[in-house]
N, C-alpha and C positions, 0 to 999 in steps of 0.2 A: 295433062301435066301429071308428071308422075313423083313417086317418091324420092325420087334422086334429085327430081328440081331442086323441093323443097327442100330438101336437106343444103344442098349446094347455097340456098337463096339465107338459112337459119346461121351456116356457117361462115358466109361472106360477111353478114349485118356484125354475129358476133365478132370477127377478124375487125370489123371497121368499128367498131365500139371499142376495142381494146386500143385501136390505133390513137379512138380522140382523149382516149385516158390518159394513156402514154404523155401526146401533145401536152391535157393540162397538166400531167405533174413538170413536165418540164417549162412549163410554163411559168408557175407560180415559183420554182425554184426558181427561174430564171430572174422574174421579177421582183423578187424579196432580196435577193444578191444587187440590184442596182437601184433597190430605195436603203438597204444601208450605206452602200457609197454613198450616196447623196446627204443622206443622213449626218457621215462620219463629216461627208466634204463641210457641209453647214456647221458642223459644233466647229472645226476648228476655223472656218471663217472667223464668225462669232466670237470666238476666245482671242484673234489676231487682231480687231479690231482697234485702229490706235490715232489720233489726233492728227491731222495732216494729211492724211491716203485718202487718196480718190477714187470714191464707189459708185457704182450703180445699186439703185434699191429699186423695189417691186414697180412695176411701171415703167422703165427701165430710163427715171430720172438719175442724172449723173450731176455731182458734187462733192465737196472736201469735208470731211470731220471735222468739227471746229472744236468738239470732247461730246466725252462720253461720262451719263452719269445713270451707274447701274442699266436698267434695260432700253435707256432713251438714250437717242444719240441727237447734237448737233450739227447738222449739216447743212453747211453753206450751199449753195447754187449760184449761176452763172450771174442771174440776177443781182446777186446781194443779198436777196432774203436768206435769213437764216431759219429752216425748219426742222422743227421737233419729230425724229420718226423711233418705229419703237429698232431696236439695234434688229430683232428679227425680220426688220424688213428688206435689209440690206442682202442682196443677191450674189454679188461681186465685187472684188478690188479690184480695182484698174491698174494698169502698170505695175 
C-alpha cells in the first residue's frame, strides 16, 4: 500500500467528516425553526382559551371549558365530572 492510498483514504474520511457537519448544522437549524413554531402555536392557544370550546389535553382526553381561573382551567368531560387541569395541559381546540 502505497502513499497515494493513504492520502486517498485521509482525504475521503476528511470529505465525509465535513459532510456530517454540514448534516448537523442543518440539523439543529432545522430543529430549532419547528420547536419555535410549536412554541409560538402553544402561547397563542393558551392566550385563546375561552369558556365553551371543546379541547383535547395531554392524554388526549377531550372535553368543554366550564372557565378558566388564571393557570387552571375547568373542564367538563363526557361523564359529567368536572376536572381541574393546569390550562398548560390543553394540547388542542376542537372545532
Amino acid at each position: 500500500m502505497g502513499e497515494n492510498f493513504w492520502q486517498n483514504v485521509l482525504s475521503s474520511s476528511v470529505a465525509l467528516l465535513i459532510l456530517f457537519a454540514i448534516m448537523g448544522v442543518v440539523y439543529l437549524i432545522w430543529s430549532q425553526v419547528g420547536a419555535k413554531k410549536k412554541r409560538e402555536y402553544f402561547k397563542e392557544l393558551h392566550t385563546e382559551l375561552a369558556p365553551g370550546q371543546e379541547i383535547m389535553f395531554a392524554g388526549g382526553i377531550y372535553g368543554t371549558i366550564k372557565s378558566i381561573n388564571g393557570d387552571k382551567v375547568e373542564v367538563k368531560v363526557r361523564s359529567g365530572a368536572v376536572l381541574d387541569v393546569s390550562r398548560y395541559a390543553i394540547q388542542q381546540i376542537e372545532g
